[in-house]
C-alpha positions as a Python dict, from the first residue, in 0.01 Angstrom:
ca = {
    (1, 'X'): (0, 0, 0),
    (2, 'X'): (-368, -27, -88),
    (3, 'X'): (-293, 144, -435),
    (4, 'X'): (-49, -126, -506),
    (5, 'X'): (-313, -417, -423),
    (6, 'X'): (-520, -236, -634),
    (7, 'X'): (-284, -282, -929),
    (8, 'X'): (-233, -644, -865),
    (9, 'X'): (-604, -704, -855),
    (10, 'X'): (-629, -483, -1153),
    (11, 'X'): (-335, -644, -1385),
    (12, 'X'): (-391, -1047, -1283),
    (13, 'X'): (-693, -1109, -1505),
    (14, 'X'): (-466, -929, -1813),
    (15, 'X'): (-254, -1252, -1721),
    (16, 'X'): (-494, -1531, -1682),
    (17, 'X'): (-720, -1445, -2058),
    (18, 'X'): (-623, -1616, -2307),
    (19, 'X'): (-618, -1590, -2703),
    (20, 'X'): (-481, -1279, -2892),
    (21, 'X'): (-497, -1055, -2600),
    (22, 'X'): (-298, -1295, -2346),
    (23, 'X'): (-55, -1367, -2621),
    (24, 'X'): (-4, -923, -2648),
    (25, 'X'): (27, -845, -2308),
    (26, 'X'): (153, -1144, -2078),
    (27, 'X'): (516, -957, -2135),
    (28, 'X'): (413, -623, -2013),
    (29, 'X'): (181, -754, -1727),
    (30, 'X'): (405, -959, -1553),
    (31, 'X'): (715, -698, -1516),
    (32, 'X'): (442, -458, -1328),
    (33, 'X'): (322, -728, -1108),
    (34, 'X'): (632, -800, -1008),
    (35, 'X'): (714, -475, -962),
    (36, 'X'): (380, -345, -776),
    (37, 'X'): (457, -699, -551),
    (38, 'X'): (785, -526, -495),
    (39, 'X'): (663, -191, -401),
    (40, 'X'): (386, -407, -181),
    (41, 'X'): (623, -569, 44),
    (42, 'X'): (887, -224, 47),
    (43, 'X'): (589, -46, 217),
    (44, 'X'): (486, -311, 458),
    (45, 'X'): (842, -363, 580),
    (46, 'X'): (1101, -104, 471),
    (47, 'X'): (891, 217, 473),
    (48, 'X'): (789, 169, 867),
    (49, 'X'): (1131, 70, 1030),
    (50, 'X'): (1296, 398, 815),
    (51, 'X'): (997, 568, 1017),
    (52, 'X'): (1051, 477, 1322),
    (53, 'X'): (1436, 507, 1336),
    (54, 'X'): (1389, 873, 1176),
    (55, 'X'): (1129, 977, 1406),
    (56, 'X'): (1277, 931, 1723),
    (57, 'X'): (1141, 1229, 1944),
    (58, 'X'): (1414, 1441, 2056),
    (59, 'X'): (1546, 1310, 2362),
    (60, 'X'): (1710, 1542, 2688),
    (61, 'X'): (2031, 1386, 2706),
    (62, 'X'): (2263, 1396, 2445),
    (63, 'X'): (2317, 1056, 2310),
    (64, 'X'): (2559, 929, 2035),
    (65, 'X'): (2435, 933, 1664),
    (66, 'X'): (2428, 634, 1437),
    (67, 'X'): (2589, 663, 1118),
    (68, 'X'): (2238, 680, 931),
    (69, 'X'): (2164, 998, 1227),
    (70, 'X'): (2471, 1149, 1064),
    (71, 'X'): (2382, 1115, 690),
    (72, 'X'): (2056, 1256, 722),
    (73, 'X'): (2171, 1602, 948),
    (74, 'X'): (2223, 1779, 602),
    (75, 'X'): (1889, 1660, 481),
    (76, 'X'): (1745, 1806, 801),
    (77, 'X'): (1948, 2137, 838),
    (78, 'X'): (1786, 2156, 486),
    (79, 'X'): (1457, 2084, 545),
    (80, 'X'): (1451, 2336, 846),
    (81, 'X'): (1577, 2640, 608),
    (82, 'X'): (1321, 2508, 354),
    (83, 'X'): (1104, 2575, 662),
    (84, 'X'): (1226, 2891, 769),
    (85, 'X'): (1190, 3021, 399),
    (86, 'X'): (853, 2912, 397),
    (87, 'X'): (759, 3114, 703),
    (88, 'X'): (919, 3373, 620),
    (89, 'X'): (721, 3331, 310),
    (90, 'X'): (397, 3345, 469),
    (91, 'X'): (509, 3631, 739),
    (92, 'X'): (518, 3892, 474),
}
């Protein structure tokens, strides 16, 4: 997020000089602020309520899974071999 605002900060004086160098690099600029302004407001709004419906803590009861639950269980039955391997890895 910060790296983004960083960008922004960085790329808006490119837009606001004038003469030869303006005239060069207006096109370029303004596709990557609009595209760091993008990836600004994905982060602030997106990113967090993914979070927060992935990491649920696991609960005692057994409750019904949302579709999203049950797109992501090959992702995770992945990412816990990718685990295992990696401890088994470091075991040896």
């Amino acid at each position: 997020m910060v790296a983004s605002c960083v960008m922004i900060a960085a790329l808006l004086p490119t837009i606001l000089t004038g003469g030869l160098t303006g005239l060069m690099f207006v096109g370029i600029v303004w596709p990557m602020v609009f595209a760091f302004i993008a990836s600004l407001i994905v982060s602030i709004t997106l990113i967090p309520l993914i979070a927060a419906f992935v990491l649920k803590p696991p609960q005692e009861q057994r409750q019904r899974r949302t579709w999203f639950q049950k797109l992501m269980l090959p992702f995770q039955a992945g990412f816990q071999r990718l685990e295992q391997g990696y401890g088994w890895l470091l075991d040896r």
